[in-house]
Each structure stands twice: as structure tokens, then as C-alpha cells.
C-alpha positions in Angstrom: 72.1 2.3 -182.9 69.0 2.6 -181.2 66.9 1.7 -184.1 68.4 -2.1 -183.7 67.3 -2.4 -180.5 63.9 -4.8 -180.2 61.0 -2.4 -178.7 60.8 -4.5 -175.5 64.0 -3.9 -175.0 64.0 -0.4 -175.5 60.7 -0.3 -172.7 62.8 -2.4 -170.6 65.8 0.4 -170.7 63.2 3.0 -169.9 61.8 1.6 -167.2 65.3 0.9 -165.4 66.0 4.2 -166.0 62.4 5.8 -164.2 63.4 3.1 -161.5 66.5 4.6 -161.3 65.5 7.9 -161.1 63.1 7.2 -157.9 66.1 5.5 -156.7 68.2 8.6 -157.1 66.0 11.3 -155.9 65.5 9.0 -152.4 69.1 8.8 -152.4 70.1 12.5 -152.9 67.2 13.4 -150.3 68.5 11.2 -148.1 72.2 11.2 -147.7 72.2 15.0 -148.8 73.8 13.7 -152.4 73.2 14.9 -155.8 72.7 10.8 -156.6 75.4 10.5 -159.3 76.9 7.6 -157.0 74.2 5.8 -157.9 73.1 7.0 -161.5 76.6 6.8 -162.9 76.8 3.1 -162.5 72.8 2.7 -163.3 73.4 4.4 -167.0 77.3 2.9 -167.2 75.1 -0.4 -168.1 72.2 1.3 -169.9 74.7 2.6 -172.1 76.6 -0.3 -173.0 73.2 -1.9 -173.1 72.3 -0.2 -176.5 75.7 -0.4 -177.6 78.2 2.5 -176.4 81.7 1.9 -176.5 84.1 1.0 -173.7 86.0 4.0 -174.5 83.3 6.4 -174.3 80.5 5.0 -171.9 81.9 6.1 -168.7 82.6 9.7 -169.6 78.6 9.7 -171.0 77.2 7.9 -167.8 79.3 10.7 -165.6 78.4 13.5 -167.8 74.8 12.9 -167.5 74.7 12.4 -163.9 76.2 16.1 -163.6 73.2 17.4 -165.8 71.1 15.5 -163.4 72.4 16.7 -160.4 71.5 20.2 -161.1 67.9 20.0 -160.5 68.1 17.2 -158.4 70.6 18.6 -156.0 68.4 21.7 -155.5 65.3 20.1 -154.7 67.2 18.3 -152.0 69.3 21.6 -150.6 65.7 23.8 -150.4 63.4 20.4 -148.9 66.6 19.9 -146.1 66.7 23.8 -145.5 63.1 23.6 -144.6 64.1 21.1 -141.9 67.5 21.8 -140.9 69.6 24.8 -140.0 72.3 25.2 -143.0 75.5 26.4 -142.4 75.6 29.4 -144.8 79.2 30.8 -144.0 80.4 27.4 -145.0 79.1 27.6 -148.4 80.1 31.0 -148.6 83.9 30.0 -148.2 83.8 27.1 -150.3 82.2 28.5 -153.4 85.1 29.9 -155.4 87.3 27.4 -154.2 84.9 24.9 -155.3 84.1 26.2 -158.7 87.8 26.4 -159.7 87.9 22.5 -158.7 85.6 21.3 -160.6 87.2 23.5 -164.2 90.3 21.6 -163.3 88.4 18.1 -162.5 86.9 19.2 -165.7 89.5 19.0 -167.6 91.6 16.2 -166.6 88.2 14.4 -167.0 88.8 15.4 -170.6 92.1 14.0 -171.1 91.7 11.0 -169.2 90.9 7.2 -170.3 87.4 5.4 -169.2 89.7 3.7 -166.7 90.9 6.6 -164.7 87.3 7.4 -164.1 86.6 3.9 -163.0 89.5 4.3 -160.8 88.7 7.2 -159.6 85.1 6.1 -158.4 86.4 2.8 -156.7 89.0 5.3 -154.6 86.2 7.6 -153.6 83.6 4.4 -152.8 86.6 2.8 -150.7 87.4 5.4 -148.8 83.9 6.9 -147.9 82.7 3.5 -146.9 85.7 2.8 -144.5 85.1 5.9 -142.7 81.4 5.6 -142.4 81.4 2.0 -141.7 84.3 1.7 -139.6 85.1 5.2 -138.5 84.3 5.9 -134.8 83.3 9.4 -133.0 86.3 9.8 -131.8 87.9 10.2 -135.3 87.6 14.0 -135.3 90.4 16.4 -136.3 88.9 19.3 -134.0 86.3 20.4 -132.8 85.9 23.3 -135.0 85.9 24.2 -138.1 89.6 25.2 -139.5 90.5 28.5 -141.0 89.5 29.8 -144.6 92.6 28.4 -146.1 92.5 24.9 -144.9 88.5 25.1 -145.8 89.5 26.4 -149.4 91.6 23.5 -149.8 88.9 21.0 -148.9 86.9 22.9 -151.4 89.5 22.8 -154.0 89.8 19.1 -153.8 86.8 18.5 -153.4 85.9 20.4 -156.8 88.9 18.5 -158.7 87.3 15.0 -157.4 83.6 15.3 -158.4 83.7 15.6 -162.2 85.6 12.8 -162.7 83.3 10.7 -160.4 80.0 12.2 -161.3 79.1 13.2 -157.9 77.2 16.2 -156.4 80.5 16.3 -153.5 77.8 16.4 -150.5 79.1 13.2 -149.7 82.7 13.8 -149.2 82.0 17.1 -147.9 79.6 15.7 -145.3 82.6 13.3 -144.1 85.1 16.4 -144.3 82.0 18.6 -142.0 82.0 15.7 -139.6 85.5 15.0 -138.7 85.4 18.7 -137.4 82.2 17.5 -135.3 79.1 19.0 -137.5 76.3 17.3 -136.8 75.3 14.8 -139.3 71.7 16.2 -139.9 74.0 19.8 -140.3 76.8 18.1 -142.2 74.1 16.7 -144.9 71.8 19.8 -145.1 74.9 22.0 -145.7 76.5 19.9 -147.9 73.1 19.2 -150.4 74.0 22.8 -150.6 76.9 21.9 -153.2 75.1 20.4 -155.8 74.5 23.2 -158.0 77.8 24.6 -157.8 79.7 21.6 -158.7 77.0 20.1 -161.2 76.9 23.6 -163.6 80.8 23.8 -164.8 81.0 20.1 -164.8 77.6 19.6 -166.9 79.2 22.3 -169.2 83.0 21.0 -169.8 81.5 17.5 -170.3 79.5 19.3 -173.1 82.1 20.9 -174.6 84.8 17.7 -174.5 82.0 15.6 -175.9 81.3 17.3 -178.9 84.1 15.8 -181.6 83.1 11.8 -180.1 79.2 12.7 -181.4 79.7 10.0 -183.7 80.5 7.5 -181.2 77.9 8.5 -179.2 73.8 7.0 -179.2 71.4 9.4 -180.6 70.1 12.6 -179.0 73.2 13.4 -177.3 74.5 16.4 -176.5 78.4 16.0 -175.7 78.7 13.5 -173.1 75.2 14.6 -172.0 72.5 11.8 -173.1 69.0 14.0 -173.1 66.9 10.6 -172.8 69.1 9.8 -169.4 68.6 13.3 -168.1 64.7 13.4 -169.2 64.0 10.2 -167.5 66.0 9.9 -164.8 66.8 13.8 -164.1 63.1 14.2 -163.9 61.8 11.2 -161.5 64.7 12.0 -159.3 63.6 15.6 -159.2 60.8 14.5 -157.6 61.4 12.2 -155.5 64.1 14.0 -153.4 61.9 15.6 -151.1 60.8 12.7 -150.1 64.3 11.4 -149.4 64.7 14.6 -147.3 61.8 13.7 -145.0 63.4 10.0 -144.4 66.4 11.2 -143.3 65.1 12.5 -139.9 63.7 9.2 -139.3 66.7 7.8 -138.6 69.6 8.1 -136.4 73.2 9.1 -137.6 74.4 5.7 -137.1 71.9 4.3 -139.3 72.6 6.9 -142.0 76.4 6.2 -141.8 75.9 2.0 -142.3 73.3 2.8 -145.0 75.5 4.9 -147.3 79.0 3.0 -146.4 76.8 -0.2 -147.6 75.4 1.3 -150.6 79.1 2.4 -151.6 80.5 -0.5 -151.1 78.2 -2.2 -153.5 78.8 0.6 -156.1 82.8 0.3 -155.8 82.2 -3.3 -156.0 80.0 -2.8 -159.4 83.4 -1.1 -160.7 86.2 -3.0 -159.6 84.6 -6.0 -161.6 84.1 -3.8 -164.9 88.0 -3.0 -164.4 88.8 -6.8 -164.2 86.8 -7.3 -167.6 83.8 -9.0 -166.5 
């Protein structure tokens, strides 16, 4: 596959995907994400670049996003802790709830057509957006955190939602943190915190579904894990996140809210267009 692929071409693939990686360590620094919302569309056109299927693409482009999260995800949780109190307990509660969610999301990922996961990730870029673009400060549901059951169930779905979007879940759980009046700085911190969690199980069940589609899949693949995608981009990203976490405190909430709503509003955009066939 790759072999019939002109060598400018292939240098033009590896450079988007370095740029891409830059773009995804700022982002997961930033917005306290583990960057998938924007890698998973990034290497949804890299792979059907050099020549992936329809059928199999999307599960590759979210599987490797998971496998880059890991590291990413981290570098952004220890650079915000540096700068920003965490909010420890909520990890604590959310962490077996969490992990159960994403073996579930796991799996339905697993059974589920290319177009459910499209689906999915238009649903979660329409309804972040609206909140953060449109939501107010009076839209809170109290002005605490609820009990460990209610929290477990944010958790839960939470952990069902991010394998079949590719996500870290610091951005859905940053909305869920505010509504109940965390700080955003707090809310972001706490939720880069997720990453790891989510990212591990999800990396591995896209491994383990992925291995009888091998032969539909480009070279060096490892399930519906591309090791190129996660070399390049996994290890620029890495890097860059820090510096993602130091913008953040540059700018005010309001600004972060309008920046990410915008930025998913592009990416749901990106996918409701691939859904229509163009």
C-alpha cells in the first residue's frame, strides 16, 4: 500500500502528521484534553490518504489517538498540577467507574460501523460547543459537587463515550466539573487527570478488535493502532503539551470556552460532511 505512494507524497504525510502532533500537544495542554478531538480527524484523512478503507479508517484514526493520549495526556496532567490545585478526591471517585466505561465503550466500539463513530463524534462536538459557546454562568446544576453515586454515573458515561470518539474525556468532564461551579483552571487541571485512565483499556480493546482486519489495514499496524501515527504524532504532542499548559493561564475562562466551542465546531463540521459522502 504504502510502497505505491510517490516519496513526496509519503514526506508530505509525515509532515502533516509532525504538524499535527504540535497541534495536539498545544491542544491537550491547553484545554486539559488528551488531543484526540483533533488527531482523530487529522489521521481520519492521512489514512484514507494512503489508501484505508471506509470501513476500517475511522476505527484506525480513533484507535491511534487512544495510544497517543497516554503519554500525551500525562505530560499535560503533571505540567497543570505544577500550576494548578487538582482535585484529587474527584479522581478518586471516578476511577473505577471510569474504567468500567471505557471496557463497555470498548466494546460497542467493536461491533459498531465506521458510521456510528462518526456519529458519535458529531453528537459530542455539537453538544460541547453549544454549551461552551452559548452556555451562560448561570447554567449550573448546584453549587457543589453531587454525591458518589451521581459522580459514578458521570464517570460511567463518560467512560462508555470516549472510546468510541477517541477522546481523553477531560473535555466533557471539564463541562460536567463546571456546571457544579469548579473553576475552569480547576475543572481543566482535574480533568487532564483522565487521560491515562481512559486512554490504557481503550488503546488495548482497539488492539485486540483490530487484529483479524490486519489485512485491511496499512503496514506496521498493530490492531487499530498505526505505530507510524503514534511515533510521529504521539511523540511531538508529547512534547508540546507543556507548553499548552503554560498558555492556558494566559487567558481568561471566557476566552478558553469560545476557543474550544470554535475548534469543535469545526471538527463536527469536518464529520458531518464525510457522513454526507463528500
Amino acid at each position: 500500500m504504502l510502497a505505491s505512494i510517490p516519496f513526496d507524497h509519503l514526506m508530505w504525510l509525515a509532515g502533516a502528521l509532525l504538524v499535527a502532533g504540535f497541534a495536539t500537544g498545544i491542544l491537550a495542554g491547553l484545554f486539559g484534553i488528551g488531543g484526540g478531538a483533533i488527531i482523530v480527524p487529522v489521521l481520519y484523512e492521512v489514512f484514507g490518504a494512503v489508501g484505508v478503507s471506509d470501513s476500517e479508517r475511522m476505527h484506525l484514526a480513533v484507535g491511534t489517538a487512544l495510544a497517543i493520549i497516554v503519554p500525551t495526556a500525562l505530560r499535560s496532567y503533571f505540567a497543570h498540577r505544577a500550576r494548578t490545585k487538582i482535585d484529587n478526591s474527584v479522581l478518586k471517585i471516578w476511577a473505577a467507574p471510569l474504567v468500567a466505561g471505557v471496557v463497555a465503550g470498548t466494546a460497542l466500539a467493536a461491533i459498531s460501523d465506521d458510521v456510528v463513530l462518526k456519529i458519535a463524534f458529531v453528537a459530542f462536538a455539537v453538544l460541547m460547543s453549544s454549551k461552551l459557546l452559548f452556555g451562560r454562568a448561570s447554567w449550573v446544576l448546584a453549587d457543589q459537587l453531587p454525591g458518589r453515586l451521581a459522580m459514578s454515573l458521570y464517570a460511567f458515561g463518560i467512560g462508555i463515550a470516549s472510546p468510541l470518539i477517541g477522546i481523553s474525556g477531560g473535555g466533557i468532564a471539564t463541562v460536567v466539573l463546571t456546571l457544579y461551579r469548579v473553576p475552569i483552571h480547576t475543572a481543566i487541571a482535574t480533568s487532564a487527570g483522565l487521560g491515562a485512565l481512559i486512554a490504557v483499556p481503550g488503546t488495548i480493546g482497539y488492539v485486540i478488535s483490530g487484529l483479524p482486519h490486519l489485512g485491511y489495514l496499512p503496514p506496521f499496524s498493530f490492531g487499530y493502532v498505526s505505530l507510524p501515527g503514534l511515533v510521529l504524532v504521539g511523540g511531538i504532542a508529547t512534547l508540546a503539551a507543556p507548553l499548552g499548559a503554560r498558555l492556558a493561564h494566559a487567558f481568561t475562562k471566557r476566552q478558553l470556552e469560545v476557543g474550544f466551542g470554535l475548534y469543535l465546531l469545526l471538527v463536527g463540521l469536518r464529520f458531518v460532511i464525510a457522513l454526507a459522502g463528500f
